[in-house]
PAVO-367900 format. One line per 10 residues: number of its first residue (from 0); for each residue x, y, z of N, C-alpha, C. Coordinates in steps of 0.001 Angstrom, whole numbers, plus 500000, padded with zeros to 6 digits. Atoms other than C-alpha are relative to their C-alpha. Layout:
# PAVO-367900
NUM = X,Y,Z,X,Y,Z,X,Y,Z | ...
This chain:
# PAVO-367900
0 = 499074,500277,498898,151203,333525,213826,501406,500387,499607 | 498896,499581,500372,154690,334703,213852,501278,499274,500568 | 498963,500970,499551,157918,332950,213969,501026,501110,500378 | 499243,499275,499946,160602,335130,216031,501209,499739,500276 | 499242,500620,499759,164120,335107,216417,500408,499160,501518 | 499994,500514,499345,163698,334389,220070,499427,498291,499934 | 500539,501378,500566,161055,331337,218960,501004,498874,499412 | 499099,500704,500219,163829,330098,217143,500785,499380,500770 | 498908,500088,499028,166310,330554,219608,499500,498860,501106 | 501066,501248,498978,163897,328353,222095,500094,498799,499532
10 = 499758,501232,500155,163751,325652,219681,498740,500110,499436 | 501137,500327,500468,160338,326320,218058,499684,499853,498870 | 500194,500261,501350,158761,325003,215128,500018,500030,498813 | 499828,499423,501501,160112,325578,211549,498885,500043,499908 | 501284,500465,500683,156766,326324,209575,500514,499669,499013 | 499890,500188,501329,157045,324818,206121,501393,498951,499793 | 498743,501009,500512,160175,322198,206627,499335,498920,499116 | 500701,501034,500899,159972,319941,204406,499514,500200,498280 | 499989,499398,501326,159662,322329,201662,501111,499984,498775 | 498675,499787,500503,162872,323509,199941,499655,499694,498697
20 = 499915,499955,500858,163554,321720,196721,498440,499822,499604 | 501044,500561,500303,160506,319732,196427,498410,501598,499694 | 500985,498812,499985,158632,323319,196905,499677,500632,498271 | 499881,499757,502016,159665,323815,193012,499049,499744,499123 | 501095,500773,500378,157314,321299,191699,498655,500385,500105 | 501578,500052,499668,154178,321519,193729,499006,500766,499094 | 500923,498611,500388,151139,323521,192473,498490,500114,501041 | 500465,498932,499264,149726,323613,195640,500272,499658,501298 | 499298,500413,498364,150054,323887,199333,500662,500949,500394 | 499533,499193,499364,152068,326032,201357,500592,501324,498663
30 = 499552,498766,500622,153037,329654,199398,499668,499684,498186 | 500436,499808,501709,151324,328720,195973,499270,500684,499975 | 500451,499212,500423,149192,331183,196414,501038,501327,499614 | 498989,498976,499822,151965,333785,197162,501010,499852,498516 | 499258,500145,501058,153845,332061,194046,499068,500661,498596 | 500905,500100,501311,150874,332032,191773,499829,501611,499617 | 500490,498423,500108,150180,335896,192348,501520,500815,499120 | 498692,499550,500694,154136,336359,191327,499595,500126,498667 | 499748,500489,501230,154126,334413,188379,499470,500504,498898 | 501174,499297,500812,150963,335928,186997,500746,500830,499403
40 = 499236,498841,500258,152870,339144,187330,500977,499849,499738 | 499038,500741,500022,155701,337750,185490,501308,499767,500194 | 498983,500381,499024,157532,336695,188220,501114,499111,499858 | 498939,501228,499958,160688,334595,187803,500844,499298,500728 | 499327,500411,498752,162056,333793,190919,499135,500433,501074 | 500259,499816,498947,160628,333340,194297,500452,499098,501132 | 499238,500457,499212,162287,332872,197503,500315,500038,501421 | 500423,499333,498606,161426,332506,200897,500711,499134,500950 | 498861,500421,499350,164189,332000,203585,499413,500759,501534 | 500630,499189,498742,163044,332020,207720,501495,499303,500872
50 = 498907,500557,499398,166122,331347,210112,500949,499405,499325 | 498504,500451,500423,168768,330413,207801,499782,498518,498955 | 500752,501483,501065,166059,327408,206070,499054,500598,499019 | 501281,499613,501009,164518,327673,202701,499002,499580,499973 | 501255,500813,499903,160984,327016,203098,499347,500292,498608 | 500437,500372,500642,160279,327845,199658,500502,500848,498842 | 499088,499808,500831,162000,328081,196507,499056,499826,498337 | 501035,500903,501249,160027,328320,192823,500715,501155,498711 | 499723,499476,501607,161023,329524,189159,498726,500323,498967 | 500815,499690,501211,159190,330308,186091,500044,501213,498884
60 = 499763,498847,501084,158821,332418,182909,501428,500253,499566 | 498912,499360,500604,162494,332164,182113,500946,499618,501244 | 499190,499983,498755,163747,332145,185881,501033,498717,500459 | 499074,501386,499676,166349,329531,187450,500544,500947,501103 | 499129,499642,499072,168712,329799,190574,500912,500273,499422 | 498536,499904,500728,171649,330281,188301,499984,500836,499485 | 500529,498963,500660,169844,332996,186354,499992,501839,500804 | 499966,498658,499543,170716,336530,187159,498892,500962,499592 | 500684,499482,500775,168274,339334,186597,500256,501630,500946 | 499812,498890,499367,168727,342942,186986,498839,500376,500958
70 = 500984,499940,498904,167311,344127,190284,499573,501659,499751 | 500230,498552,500208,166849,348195,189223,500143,500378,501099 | 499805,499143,498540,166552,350427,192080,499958,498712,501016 | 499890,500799,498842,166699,347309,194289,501687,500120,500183 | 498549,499549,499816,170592,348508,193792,500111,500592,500805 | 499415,499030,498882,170425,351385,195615,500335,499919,501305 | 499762,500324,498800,170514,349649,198764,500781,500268,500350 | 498118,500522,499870,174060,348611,198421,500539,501373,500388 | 499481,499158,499698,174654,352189,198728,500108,500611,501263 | 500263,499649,498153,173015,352543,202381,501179,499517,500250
80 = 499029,500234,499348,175215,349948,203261,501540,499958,499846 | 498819,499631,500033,178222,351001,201754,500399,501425,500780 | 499953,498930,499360,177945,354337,203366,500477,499805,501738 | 499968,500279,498589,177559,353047,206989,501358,499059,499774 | 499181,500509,499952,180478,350857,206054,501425,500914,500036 | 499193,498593,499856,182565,354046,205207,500015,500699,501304 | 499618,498826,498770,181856,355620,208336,500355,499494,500939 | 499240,500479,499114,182645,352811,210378,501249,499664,499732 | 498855,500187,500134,185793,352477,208830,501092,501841,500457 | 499738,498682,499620,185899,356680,209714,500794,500882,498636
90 = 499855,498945,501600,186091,357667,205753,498885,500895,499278 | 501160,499474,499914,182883,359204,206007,499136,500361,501193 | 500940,499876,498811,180492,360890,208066,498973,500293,499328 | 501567,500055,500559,177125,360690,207060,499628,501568,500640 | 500520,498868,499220,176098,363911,209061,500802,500896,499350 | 499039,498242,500298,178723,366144,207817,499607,500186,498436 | 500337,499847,501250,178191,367741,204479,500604,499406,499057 | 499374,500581,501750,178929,366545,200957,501197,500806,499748 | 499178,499588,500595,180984,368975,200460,501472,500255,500841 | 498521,500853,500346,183655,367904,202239,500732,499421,499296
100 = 499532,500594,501000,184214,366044,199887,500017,500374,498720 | 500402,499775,501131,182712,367519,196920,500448,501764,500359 | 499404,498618,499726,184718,370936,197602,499407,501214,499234 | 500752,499130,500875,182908,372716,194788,498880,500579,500680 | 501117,499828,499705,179955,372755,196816,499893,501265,500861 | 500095,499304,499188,181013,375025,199144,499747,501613,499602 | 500260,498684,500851,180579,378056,196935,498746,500250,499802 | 501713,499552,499863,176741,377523,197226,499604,500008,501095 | 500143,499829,498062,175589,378292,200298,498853,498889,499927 | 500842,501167,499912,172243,375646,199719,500760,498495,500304
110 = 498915,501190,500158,175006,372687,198489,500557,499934,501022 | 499020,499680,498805,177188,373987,201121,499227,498739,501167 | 500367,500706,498409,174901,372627,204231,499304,498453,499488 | 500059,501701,500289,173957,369113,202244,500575,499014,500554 | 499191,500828,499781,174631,366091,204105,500025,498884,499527 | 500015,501408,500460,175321,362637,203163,498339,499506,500436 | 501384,500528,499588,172492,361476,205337,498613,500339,499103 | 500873,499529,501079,170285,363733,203302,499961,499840,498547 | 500059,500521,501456,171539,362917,199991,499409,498738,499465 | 500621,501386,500348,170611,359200,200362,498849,499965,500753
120 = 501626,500147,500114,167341,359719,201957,499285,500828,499605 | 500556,499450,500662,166608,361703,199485,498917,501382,500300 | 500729,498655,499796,165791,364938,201063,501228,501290,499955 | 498845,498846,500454,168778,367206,199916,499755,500903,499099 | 499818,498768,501071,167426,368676,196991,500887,500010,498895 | 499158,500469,501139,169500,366811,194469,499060,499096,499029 | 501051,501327,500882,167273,365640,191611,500718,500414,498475 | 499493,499925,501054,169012,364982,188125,499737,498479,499575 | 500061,501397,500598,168525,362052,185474,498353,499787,500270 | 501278,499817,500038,165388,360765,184696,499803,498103,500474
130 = 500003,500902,499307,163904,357276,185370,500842,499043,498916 | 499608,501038,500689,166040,354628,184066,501304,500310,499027 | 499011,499214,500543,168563,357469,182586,500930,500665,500741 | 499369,499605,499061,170945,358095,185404,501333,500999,499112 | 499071,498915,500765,173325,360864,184342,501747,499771,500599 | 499053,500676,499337,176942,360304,184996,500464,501128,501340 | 499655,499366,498502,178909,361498,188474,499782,500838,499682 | 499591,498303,500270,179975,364702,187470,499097,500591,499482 | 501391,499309,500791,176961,365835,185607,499188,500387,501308 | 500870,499503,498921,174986,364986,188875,499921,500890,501131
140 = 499274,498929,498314,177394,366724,191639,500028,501595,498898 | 499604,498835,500549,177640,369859,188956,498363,500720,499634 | 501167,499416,500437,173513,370118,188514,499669,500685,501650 | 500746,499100,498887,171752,372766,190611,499165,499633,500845 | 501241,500557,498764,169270,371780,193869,498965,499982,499424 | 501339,499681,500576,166168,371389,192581,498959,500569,501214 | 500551,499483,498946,164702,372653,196449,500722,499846,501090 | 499575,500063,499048,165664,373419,199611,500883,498934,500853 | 499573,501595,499138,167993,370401,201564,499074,500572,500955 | 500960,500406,498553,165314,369119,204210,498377,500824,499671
150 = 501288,499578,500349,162270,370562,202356,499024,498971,499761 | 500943,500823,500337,160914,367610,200924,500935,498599,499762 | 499799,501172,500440,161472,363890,199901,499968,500043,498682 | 500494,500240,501248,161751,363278,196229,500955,498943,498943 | 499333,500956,500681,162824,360467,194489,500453,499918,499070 | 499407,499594,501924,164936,360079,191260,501702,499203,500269 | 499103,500359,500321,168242,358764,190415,501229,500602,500637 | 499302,498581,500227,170476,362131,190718,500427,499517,501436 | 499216,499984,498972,171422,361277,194600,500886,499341,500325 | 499300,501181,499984,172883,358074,193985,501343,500404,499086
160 = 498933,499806,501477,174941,359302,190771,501118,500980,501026 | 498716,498757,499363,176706,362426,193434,500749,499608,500946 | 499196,500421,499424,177440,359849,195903,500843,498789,499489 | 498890,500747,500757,179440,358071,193268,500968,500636,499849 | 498685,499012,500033,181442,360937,192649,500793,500075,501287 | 499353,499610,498863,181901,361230,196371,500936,498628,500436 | 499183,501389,499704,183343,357428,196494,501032,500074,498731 | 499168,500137,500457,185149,358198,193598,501082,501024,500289 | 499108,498931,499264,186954,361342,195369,500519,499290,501263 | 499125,500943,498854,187334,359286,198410,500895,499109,499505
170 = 498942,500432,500507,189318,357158,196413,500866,500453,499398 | 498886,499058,500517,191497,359571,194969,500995,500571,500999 | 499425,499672,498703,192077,360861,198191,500869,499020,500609 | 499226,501373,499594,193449,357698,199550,500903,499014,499625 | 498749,500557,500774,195763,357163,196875,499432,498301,499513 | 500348,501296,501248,193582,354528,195095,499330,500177,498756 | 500233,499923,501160,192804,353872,191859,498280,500475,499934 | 501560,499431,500394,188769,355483,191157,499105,498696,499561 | 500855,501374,500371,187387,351887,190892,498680,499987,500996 | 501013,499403,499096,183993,352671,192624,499399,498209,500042
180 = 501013,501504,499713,182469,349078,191766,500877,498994,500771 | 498954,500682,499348,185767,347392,192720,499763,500527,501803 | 500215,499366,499035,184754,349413,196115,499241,499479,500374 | 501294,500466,499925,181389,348344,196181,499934,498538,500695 | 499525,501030,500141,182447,344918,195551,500374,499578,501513 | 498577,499957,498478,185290,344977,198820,498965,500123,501280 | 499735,499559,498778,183283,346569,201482,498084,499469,499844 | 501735,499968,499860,179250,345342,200174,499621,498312,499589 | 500259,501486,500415,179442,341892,198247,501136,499164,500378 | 498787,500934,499536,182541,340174,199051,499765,499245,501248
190 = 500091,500453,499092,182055,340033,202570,498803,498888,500481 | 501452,500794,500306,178880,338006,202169,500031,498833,499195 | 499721,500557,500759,180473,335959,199547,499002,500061,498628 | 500996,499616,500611,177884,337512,197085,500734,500785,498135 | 499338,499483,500631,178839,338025,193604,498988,500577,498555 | 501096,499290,501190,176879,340445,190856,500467,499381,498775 | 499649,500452,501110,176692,339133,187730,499728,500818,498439 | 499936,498668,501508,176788,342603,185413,499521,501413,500701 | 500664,498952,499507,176060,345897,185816,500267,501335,499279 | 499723,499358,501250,175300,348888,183760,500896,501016,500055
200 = 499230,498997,500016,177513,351828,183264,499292,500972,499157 | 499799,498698,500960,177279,355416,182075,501291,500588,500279 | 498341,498861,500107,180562,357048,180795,500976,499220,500603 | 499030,500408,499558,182311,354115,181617,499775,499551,501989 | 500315,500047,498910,180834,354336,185247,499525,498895,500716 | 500463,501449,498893,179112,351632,187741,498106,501224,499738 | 500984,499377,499140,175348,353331,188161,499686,498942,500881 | 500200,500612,498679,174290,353308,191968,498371,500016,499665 | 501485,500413,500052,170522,353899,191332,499428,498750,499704 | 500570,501141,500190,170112,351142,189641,501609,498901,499003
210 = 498729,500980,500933,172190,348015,187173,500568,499275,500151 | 499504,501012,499663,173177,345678,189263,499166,498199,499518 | 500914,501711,500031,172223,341790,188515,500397,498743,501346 | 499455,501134,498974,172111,339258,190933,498926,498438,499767 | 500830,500775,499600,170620,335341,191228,499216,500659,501118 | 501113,499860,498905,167599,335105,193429,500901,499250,501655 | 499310,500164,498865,169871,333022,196079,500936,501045,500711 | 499282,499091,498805,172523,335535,196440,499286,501173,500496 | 500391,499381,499556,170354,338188,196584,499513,500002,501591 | 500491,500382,498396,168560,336382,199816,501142,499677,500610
220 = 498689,500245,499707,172097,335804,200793,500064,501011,500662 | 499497,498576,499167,172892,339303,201117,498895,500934,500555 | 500760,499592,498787,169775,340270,202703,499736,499197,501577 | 500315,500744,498372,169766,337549,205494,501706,501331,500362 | 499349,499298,499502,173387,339381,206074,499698,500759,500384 | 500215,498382,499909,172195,343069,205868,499026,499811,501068 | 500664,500255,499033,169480,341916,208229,500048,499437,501613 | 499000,500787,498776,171945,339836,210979,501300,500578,500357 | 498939,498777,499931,173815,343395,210759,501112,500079,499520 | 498788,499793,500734,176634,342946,208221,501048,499946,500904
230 = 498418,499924,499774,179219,341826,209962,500371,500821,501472 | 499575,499561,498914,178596,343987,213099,500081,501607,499264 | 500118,498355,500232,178146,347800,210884,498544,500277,500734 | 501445,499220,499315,175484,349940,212222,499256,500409,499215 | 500904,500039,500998,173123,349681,210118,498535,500599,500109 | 500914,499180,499789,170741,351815,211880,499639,500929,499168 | 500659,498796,500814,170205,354957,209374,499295,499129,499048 | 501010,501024,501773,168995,352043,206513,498889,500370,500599 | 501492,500090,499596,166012,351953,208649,499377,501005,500888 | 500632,499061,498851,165026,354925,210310,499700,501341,499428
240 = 500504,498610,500204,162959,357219,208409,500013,501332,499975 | 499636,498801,500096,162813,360959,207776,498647,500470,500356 | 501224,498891,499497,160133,363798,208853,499434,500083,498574 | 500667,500167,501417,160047,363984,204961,499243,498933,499508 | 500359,501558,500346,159297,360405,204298,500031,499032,501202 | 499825,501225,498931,158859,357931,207490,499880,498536,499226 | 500036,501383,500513,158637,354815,205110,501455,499764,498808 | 498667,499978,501032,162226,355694,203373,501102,500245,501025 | 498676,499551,499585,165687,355611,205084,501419,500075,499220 | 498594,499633,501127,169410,355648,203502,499576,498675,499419
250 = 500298,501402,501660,168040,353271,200539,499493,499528,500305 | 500981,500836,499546,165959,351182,202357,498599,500331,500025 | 500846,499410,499749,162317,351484,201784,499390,499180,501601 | 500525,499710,498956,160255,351389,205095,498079,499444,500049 | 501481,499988,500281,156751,349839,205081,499080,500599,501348 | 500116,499556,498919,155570,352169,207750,498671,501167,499682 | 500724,499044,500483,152439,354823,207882,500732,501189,500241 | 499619,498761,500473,153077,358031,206310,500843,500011,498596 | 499003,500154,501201,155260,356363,203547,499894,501036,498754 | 500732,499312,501173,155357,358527,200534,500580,499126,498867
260 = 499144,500562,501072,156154,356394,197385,499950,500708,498606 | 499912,499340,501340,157255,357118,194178,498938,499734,498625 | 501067,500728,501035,155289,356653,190997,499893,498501,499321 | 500242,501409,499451,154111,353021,190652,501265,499307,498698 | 498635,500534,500999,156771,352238,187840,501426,499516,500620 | 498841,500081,499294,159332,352559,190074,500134,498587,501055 | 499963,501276,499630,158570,349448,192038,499380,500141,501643 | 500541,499663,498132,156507,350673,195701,499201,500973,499503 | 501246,498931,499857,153130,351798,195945,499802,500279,501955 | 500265,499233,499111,151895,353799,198974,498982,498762,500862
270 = 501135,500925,499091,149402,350994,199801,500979,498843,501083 | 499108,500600,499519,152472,348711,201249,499909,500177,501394 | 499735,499307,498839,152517,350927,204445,498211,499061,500995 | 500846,500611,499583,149140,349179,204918,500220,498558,500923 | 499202,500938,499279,151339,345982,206381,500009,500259,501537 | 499717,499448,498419,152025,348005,209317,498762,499684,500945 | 500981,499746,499414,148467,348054,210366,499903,498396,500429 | 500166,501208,499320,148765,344135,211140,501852,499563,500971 | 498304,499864,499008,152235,344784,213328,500975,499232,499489 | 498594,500405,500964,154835,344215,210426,500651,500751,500036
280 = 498514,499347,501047,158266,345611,210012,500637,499478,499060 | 499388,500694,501422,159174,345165,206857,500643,501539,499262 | 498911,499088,500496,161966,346910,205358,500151,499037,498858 | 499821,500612,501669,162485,346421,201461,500788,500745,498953 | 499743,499548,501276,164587,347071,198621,499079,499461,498698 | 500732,499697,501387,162742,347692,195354,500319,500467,498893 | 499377,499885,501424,163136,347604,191637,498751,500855,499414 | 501130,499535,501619,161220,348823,188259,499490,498170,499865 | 500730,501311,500041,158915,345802,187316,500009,498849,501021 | 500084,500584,498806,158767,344974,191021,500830,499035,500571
290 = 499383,500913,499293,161698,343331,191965,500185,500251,501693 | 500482,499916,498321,161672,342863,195706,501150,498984,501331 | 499583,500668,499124,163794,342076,198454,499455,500391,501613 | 500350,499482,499267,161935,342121,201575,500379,499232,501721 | 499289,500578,498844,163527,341816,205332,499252,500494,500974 | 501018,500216,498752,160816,340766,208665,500899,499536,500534 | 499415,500382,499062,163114,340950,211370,499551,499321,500679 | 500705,501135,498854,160665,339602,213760,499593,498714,499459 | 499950,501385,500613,159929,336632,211631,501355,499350,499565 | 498939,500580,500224,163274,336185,210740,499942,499677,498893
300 = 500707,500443,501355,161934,336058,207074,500503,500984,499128 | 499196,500006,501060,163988,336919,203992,499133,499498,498388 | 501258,500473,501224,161355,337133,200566,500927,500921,499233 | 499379,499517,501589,163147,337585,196996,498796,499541,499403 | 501026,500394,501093,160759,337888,194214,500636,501107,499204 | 499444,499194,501632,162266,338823,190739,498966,499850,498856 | 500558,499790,501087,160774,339779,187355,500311,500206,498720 | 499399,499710,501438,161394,340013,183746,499286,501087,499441 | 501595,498320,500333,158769,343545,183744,501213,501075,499950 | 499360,499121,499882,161850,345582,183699,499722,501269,498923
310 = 500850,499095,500938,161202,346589,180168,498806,500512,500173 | 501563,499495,499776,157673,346679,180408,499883,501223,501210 | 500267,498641,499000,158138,349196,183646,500390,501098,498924 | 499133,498400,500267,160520,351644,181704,498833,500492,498726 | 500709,499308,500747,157525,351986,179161,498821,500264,500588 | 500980,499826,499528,154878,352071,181814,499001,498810,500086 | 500916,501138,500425,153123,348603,181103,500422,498849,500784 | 499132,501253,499246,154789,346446,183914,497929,500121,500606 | 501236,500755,499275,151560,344144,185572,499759,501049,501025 | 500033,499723,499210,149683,345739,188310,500532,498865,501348
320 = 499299,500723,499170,151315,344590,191672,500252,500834,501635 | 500049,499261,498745,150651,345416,195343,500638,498793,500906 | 499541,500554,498877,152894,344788,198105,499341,499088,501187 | 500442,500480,498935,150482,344458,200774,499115,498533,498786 | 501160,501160,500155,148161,341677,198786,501158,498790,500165 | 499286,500982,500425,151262,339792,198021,500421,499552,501176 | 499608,500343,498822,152549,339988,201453,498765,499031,500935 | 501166,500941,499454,149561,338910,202812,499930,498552,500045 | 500100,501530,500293,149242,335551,200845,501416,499507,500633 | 498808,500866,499106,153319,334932,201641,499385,499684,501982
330 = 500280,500143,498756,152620,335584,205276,499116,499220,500986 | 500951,501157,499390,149516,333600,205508,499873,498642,500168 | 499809,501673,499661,151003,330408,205360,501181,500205,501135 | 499332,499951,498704,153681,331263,208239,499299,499555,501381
């Protein structure tokens, strides 16, 4: 059964009040299966938020609400919605090429017709850095296309790293200091009251692919936002697929058929898209050792699940871990 925001709006039945802290404890009853399947996979936070109430909140292996843990590519999000935040402020246009900005580009005729839009849903033809080895700005905006813009989908690091350069040129331009995370910060976590607690650098840098840390609360924090439209940005391109990829938009993955995912290290297998087939939208950011933030508009449902598999992904040995089973069990107590 599904709880929607209209349902709400009516006045209809929390499922699971009554949960919250006490949900910590239990070991069984509402979402212990959905916990137990985490934990296995060693899960350290789980966190399930429907209308603005936690119906169920649990730790383990290390985890706490206070406890930050890097989310890996569950970063890249921040970059969708810093983008759409840029263009509604009219310091960006997603449609127009990169190399507006990235002026070099224009000397390649491929680079040349690259647009933003394409760089972050990853069908431009920008692949540099490897997994977990993001290369810094300038390395990435100065490496060659690896195929056609609008040929294919292909995932990797390298698109995130060129639209760092391009936020750090927009800030040059504008007569501010090149503080890209201080940027980040202003126009992605602030407004949310959301605050990262580390994040890695190359060369001194911020990486966008991945490196951010966050608790499991703010994280569900700043996805109930990104989901109740930030504030009023248009947050339409996050979610609206490509001809290359229909289960990927600007950073947001897409649990939709046709998805193409990346290799299972990366944190999204192909079986996910299987959701769809019981009339889910579910839009998700995703890590290495499966960190997960996943946003059901029509339920009004907000699921964090973190992990300490980070290592274990970057050598290949993170737990097996499928979206759809996991979703399933959450969903089946709704």
């Amino acid at each position: 059964m599904k709880l929607t925001r209209r349902a709400l709006a009516a006045g209809g039945a929390l499922f699971g009040i009554g949960l919250g802290q006490a949900a910590r404890a239990q070991s069984t009853g509402a979402f212990a299966a959905a916990r137990d399947y985490s934990e296995s996979r060693e899960g350290v936070s789980l966190l399930i938020e429907q209308g603005g109430q936690t119906l169920f909140e649990a730790y383990a292996n290390g985890g706490g609400p206070d406890q930050p843990w890097e989310l890996a590519s569950g970063t890249k999000s921040f970059s969708g919605v810093l983008a759409c935040s840029l263009q509604a402020s009219g310091l960006l246009d997603i449609d127009r090429p990169c190399a507006d900005i990235l002026t070099e580009w224009r000397d390649d005729p491929a680079k040349a017709t690259v647009t933003t839009r394409q760089l972050l849903t990853l069908t431009g033809g920008v692949v540099s850095g490897g997994f977990g080895r993001p290369t810094r700005y300038e390395e990435a905006a100065a490496a060659p296309l690896a195929f056609a813009p609008g040929e294919r989908f292909e995932y990797g690091p390298g698109p995130y790293q060129v639209f760092g350069e391009m936020l750090r040129r927009i800030l040059r331009r504008d007569g501010y200091d090149e503080d890209v995370l201080g940027l980040i910060r202003a126009r992605v976590l602030d407004p949310v009251g959301v605050r990262d607690r580390g994040w890695r650098r190359v060369g001194g840098q911020p990486t966008l692919p991945s490196g951010a840390q966050l608790t499991a609360p703010d994280w569900a924090k700043w996805g109930r936002w990104v989901m109740d439209g930030a504030g009023g940005l248009d947050l339409a391109p996050c979610f609206q697929g490509t001809p290359q990829n229909p289960g990927y938009g600007l950073t947001f993955w897409l649990m939709r058929p046709g998805l193409i995912a990346p290799r299972r290290r990366y944190g999204m297998g192909e079986e996910a898209a299987g959701i769809a087939d019981q009339g889910e939208d579910i839009r998700a950011a995703a890590g290495a050792g499966d960190q997960k933030l996943y946003l059901i508009p029509d339920r009004d449902l907000v699921i964090v699940r973190q992990s300490r598999a980070v290592p274990l992904a970057l050598r290949g040995r993170a737990p097996q871990w499928s979206d759809l089973d996991f979703l399933r069990l959450a969903l089946n107590d709704l």
